[in-house]
C-alpha positions in Angstrom: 0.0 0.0 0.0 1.2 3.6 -0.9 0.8 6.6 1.2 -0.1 9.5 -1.3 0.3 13.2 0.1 -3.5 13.2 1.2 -2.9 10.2 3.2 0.1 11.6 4.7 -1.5 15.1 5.7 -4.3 12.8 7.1 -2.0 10.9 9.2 0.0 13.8 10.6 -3.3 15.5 11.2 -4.6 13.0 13.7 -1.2 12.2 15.6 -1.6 15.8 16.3 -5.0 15.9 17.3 -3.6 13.5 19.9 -0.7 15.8 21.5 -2.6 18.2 24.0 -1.8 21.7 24.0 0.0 22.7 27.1 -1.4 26.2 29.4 -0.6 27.1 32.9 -2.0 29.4 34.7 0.1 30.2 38.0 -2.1 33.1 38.9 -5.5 31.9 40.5 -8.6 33.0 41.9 -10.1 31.7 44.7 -13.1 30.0 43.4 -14.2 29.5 40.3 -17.4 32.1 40.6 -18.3 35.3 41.8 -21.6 35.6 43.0 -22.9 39.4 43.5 -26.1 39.5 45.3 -28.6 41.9 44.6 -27.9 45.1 47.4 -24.3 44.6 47.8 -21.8 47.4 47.2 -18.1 45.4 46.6 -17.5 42.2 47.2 -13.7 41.1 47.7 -11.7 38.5 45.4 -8.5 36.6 46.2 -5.6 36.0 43.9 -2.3 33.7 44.4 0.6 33.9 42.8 2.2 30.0 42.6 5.1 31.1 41.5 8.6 31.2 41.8 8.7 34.5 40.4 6.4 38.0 40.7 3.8 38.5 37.4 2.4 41.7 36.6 -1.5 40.9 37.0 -3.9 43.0 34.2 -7.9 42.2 35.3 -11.4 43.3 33.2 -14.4 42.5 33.0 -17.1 41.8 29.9 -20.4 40.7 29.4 -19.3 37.6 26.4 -17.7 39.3 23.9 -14.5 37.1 22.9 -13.2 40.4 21.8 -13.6 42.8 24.7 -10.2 44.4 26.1 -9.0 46.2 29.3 -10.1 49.5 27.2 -13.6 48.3 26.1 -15.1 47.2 28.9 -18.2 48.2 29.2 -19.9 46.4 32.5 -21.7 47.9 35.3 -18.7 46.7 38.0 -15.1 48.2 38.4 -12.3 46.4 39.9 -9.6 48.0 42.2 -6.5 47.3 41.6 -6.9 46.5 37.8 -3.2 46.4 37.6 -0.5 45.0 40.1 2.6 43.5 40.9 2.2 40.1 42.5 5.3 38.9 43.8 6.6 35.3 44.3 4.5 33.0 46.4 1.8 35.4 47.2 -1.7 36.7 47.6 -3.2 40.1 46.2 -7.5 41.2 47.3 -9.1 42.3 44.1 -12.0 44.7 44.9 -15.1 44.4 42.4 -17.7 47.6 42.8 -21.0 47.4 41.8 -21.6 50.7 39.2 -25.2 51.7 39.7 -26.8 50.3 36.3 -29.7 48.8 35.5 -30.1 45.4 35.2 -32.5 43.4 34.9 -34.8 42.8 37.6 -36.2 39.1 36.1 -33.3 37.5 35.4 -29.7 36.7 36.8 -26.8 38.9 34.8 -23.9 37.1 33.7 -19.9 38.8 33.1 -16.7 37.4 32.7 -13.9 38.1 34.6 -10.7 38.2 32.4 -6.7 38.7 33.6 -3.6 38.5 31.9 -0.9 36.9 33.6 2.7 38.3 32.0 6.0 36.9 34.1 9.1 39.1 35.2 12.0 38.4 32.5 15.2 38.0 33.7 17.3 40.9 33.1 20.2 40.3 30.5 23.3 41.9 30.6 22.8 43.3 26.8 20.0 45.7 27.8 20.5 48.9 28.3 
């Protein structure tokens, strides 16, 4: 039996289907939800840093859109600090502020809470 080029591209196609694609995340929330009752002003989130090294931390907030950005947001909550250091083995408290908007009243509201992870480099003796 021959292999002809679609066979081939067929082949490598599935043994890479099979190799997973590898993420880490050594930033975490606490949790996997935030629930905001109805009434409440802020409600306080906790962040660890797992690592061996500090991360800058970038956080946002969107109501679904895949394409939303720190400077497009556009969600009735704010979130204090939206930008921090987190050094090595460590914790940070995130506030998230309920902006007076309305929702609605029949229904529960749902927004996703984004952040960007970006490690310290190490600092190489070529830089000025």
């Amino acid at each position: 039996m021959t292999l002809t080029a679609h066979n081939i591209i067929a082949c490598t196609l599935l043994l890479l289907s099979g190799v997973p694609l590898w993420t880490q995340a050594s930033v975490v929330m606490t949790g996997t939800r935030i629930i905001y009752p109805e009434g409440t002003r802020e409600k306080v989130l906790q962040l660890s840093n797992k690592d061996d090294h500090p991360n800058l931390v970038q956080l946002w907030m969107d109501d679904g859109n895949n394409q939303s950005s720190p400077s497009k947001s556009d969600v009735p909550f704010t979130l204090t600090p939206q930008i921090f250091r987190m050094e090595a083995k460590s914790g940070q408290v995130v506030r998230l502020s309920y902006i007076e908007r309305n929702l609605p009243k029949d229904r529960e509201s749902v927004f996703y809470l984004n952040f960007l992870q970006i490690p310290a480099l190490k600092k190489s003796r070529y830089t000025a």
